[in-house]
FIZAPA-951026 format. One record per residue (C-alpha): x, y, z; residue number from 1. Coordinates in steps of 0.5 Angstrom, whole numbers, plus 500, padded with zeros to 3 digits. Layout:
N
<node <X,Y,Z>,NUM>
...
END
This chain:
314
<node <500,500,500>,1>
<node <503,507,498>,2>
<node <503,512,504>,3>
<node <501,519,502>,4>
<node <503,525,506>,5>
<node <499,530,509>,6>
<node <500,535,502>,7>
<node <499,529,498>,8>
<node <492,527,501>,9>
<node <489,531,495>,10>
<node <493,526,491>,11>
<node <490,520,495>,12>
<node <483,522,493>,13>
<node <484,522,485>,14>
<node <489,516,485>,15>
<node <483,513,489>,16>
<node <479,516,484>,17>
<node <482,513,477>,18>
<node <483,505,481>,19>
<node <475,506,482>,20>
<node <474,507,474>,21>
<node <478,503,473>,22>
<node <475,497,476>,23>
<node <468,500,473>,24>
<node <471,500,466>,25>
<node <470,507,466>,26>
<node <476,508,461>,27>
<node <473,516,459>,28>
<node <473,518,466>,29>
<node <481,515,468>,30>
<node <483,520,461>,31>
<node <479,525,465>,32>
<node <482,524,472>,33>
<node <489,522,470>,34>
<node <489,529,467>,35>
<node <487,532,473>,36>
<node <493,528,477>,37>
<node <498,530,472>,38>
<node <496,537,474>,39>
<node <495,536,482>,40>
<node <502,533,482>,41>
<node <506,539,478>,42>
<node <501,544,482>,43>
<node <503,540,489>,44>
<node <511,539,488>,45>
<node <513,545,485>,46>
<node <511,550,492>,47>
<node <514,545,497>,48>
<node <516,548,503>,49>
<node <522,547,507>,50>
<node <518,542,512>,51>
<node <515,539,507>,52>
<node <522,537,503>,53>
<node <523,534,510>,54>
<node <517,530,510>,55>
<node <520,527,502>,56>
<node <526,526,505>,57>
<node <524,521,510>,58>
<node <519,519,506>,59>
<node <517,511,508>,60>
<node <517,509,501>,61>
<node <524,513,499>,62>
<node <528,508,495>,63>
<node <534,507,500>,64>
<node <542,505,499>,65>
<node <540,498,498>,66>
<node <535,500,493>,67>
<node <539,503,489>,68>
<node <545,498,488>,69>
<node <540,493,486>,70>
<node <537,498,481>,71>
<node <544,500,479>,72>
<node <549,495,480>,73>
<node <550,489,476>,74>
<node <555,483,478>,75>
<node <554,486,485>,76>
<node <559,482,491>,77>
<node <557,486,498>,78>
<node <564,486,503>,79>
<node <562,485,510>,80>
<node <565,487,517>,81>
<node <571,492,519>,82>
<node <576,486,521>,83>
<node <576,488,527>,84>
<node <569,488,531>,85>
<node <563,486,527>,86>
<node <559,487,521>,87>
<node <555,493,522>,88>
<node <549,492,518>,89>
<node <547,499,518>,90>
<node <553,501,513>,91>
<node <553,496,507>,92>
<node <558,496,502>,93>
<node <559,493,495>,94>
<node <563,492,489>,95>
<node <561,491,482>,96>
<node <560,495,475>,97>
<node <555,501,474>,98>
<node <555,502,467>,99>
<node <561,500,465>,100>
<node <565,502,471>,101>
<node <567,499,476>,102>
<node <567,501,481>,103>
<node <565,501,490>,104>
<node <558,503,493>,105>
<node <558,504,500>,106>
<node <551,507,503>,107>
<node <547,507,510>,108>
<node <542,503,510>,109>
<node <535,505,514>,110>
<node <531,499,513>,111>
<node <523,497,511>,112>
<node <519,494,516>,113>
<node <519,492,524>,114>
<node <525,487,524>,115>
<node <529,490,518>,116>
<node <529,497,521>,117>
<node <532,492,527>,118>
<node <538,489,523>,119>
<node <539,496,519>,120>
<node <539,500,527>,121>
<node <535,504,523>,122>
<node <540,507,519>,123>
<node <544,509,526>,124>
<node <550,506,524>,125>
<node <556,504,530>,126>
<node <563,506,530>,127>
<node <564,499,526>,128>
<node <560,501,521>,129>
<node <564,507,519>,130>
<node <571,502,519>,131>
<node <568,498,515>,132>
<node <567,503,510>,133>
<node <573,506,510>,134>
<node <576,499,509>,135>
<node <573,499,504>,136>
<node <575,505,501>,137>
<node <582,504,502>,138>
<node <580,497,498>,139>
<node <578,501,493>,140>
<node <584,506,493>,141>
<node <588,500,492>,142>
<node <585,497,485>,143>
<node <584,504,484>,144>
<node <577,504,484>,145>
<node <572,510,483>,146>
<node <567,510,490>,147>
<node <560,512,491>,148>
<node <557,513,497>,149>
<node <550,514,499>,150>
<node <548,519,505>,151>
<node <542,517,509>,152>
<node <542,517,517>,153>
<node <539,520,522>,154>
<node <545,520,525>,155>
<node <551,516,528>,156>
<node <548,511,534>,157>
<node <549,515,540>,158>
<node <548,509,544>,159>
<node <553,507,551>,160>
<node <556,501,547>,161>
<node <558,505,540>,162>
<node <561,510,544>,163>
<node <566,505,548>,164>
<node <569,502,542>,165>
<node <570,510,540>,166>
<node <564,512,535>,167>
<node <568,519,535>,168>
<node <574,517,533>,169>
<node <572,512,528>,170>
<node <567,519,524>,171>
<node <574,523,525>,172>
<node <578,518,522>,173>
<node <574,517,517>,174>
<node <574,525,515>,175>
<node <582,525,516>,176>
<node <582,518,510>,177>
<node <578,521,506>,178>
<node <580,527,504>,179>
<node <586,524,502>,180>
<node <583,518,499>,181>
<node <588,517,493>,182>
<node <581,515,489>,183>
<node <576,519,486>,184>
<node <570,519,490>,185>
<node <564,522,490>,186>
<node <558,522,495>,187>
<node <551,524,494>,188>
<node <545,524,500>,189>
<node <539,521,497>,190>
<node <535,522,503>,191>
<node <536,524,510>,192>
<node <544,527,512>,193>
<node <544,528,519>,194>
<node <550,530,523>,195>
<node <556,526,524>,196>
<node <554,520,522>,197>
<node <553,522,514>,198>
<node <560,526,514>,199>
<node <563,520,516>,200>
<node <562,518,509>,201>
<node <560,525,505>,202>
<node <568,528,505>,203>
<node <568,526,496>,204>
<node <571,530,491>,205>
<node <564,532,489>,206>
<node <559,532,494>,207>
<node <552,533,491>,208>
<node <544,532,493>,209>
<node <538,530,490>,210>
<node <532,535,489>,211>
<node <528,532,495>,212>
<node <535,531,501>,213>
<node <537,534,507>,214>
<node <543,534,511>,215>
<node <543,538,518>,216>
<node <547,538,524>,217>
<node <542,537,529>,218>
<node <535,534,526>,219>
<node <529,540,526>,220>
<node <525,536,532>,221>
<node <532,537,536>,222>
<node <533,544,534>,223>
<node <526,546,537>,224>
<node <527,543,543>,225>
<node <533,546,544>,226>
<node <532,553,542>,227>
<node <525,555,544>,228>
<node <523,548,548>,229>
<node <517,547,544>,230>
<node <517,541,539>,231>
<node <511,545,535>,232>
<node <516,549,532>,233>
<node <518,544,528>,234>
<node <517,548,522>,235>
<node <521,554,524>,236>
<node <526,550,525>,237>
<node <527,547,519>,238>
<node <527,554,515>,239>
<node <532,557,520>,240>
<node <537,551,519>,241>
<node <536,552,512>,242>
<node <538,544,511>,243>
<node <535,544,504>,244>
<node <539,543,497>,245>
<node <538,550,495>,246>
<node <540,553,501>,247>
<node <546,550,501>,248>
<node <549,551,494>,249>
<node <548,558,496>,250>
<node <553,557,501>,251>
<node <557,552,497>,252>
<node <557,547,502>,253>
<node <555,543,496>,254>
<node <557,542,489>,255>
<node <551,539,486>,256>
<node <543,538,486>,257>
<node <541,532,482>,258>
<node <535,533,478>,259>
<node <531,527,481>,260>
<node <524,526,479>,261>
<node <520,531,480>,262>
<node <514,528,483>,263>
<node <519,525,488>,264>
<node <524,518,488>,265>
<node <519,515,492>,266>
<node <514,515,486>,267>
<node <520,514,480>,268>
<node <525,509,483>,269>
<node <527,507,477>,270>
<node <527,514,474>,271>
<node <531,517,481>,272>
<node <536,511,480>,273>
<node <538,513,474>,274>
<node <539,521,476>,275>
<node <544,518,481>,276>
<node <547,514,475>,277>
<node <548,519,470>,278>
<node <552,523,476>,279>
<node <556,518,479>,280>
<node <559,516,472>,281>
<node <558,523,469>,282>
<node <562,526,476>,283>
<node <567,520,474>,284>
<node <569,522,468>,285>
<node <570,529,468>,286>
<node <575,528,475>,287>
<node <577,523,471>,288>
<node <579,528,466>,289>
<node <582,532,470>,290>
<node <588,529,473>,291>
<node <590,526,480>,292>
<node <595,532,482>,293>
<node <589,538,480>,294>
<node <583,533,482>,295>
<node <587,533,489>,296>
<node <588,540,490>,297>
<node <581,542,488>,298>
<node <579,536,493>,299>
<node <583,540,499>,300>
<node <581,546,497>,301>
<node <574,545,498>,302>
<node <575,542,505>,303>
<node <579,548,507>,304>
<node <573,554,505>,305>
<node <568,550,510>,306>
<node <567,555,514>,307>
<node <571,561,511>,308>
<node <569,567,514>,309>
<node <571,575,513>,310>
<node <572,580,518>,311>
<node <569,586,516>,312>
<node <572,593,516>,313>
<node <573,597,520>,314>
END
């Protein structure tokens, strides 16, 4: 059963609607209403709001990393653990071809259902987790293997076990072997990047988000609890954070928004699939272009103007 959201109760209604003429036979009323879908669906998602960008992000029936490597990959074999505690099942990493390029996958897994939103810790992963991604990314700098990763956390697990086997040294050294990863490498947030646990894997020569993303240091909910002690505020704390893609190109936190479809991944998994493979081998081929030596000093560049800031005059 598809799940509507509340600005897509309108949507519900005539997509009821069209399944009632059908089983009717009524084929001039299914042209009719399928007009009228086309044109509340163009209507509702080109005046999103900042929340409700945040809803599609989190969307239950949002295509997740898993979902993506199955669309995408072919000749796919996962690589499990960090060779030092477990495997996480939160992070999942595969090798195979995307296109004709070989190549590594390593994403952040939420999972579907009560017991898989279990197995995947929702999505939290531990600091054994981030180990076996960059294991995996130090495997892929061996062959010379380009990587994508595909961000979608609420954010690393705050849990007591995953902070004595040391949930922030593994982020932090993540960021420090990634930035210097001597592969190419790109990173896209395909739903909810929150915090930490989607900067462990987000340090990439190109970091880009689909149309209907976040990434956020603090989620709103948490925002408006600490700022006005009010979780109504939600909305407003959304905008405040400005955490949608737009927002951050501006900032140039970002290098890119992938034109996802315009009714969300969600109704078009196979058309979002495709968007995120078209950059991923497009991004390949043009840092490829580039050479090591320039691709690197871009890649240092743009991790040292985060933050950047200019005194004014006096």
């Amino acid at each position: 059963m598809a799940t509507y959201l509340p600005f897509e109760e309108k949507l519900k209604e005539i997509e009821d609607e069209i399944a009632s003429a059908k089983v009717r036979g009524d084929t001039d009323a299914v042209a009719i209403l399928e007009k009228d879908l086309e044109k509340e669906l163009s209507k509702v998602y080109k005046n999103l709001s900042d929340y409700q960008k945040l809803q599609l992000a989190r969307h239950p029936d949002r295509p997740y990393a898993l979902d993506y490597i199955r669309l995408l990959m072919r000749d796919a074999i996962e690589i499990h653990g960090d060779r030092t505690y477990r495997d996480d099942p939160a992070i999942i990493c595969y090798l195979g071809y995307i296109g004709d390029e070989k190549c590594v996958v390593i994403g952040e897994q939420k999972g579907r259902g009560t017991k898989n939103k279990l197995k995947r810790n929702f999505g939290m992963p531990h600091p054994e987790g981030y180990r076996k991604a960059l294991r995996v990314a130090k495997l892929a700098e061996k062959f010379n293997l380009p990587v994508l990763m595909l961000i979608d956390t609420p954010g690393a697990y705050p849990g007591i076990g995953a902070e004595e086997r040391g949930q922030s040294e593994a982020i932090a050294r993540n960021l420090l072997e990634l930035s210097r990863l001597d592969t190419i490498t790109v990173s896209i947030v395909i739903g909810e990047g929150g915090s930490g646990g989607a900067l462990a894997i987000g340090v990439a020569d190109r970091l880009a988000m689909m149309r209907y993303s976040v990434f956020s240091v603090i989620s709103p909910e948490g925002c408006a609890a600490i700022l006005w002690n009010d979780p109504a505020k939600v909305e407003q704390a959304t905008k405040a954070l400005k955490i949608t893609p737009d927002e951050l190109k501006k900032m140039e936190l970002i290098d890119d928004i992938i034109d996802e479809p315009l009714i969300g991944a969600h109704r078009d998994k196979e058309g979002a699939a495709k968007a995120v493979g078209d950059y991923f081998l497009q991004s390949v081929a043009e840092l490829r272009e580039e050479g090591h030596e320039e691709r690197m000093k871009k890649r240092y560049g743009k991790l040292m103007s985060f933050g950047a800031f200019a005194e004014p005059k006096a």
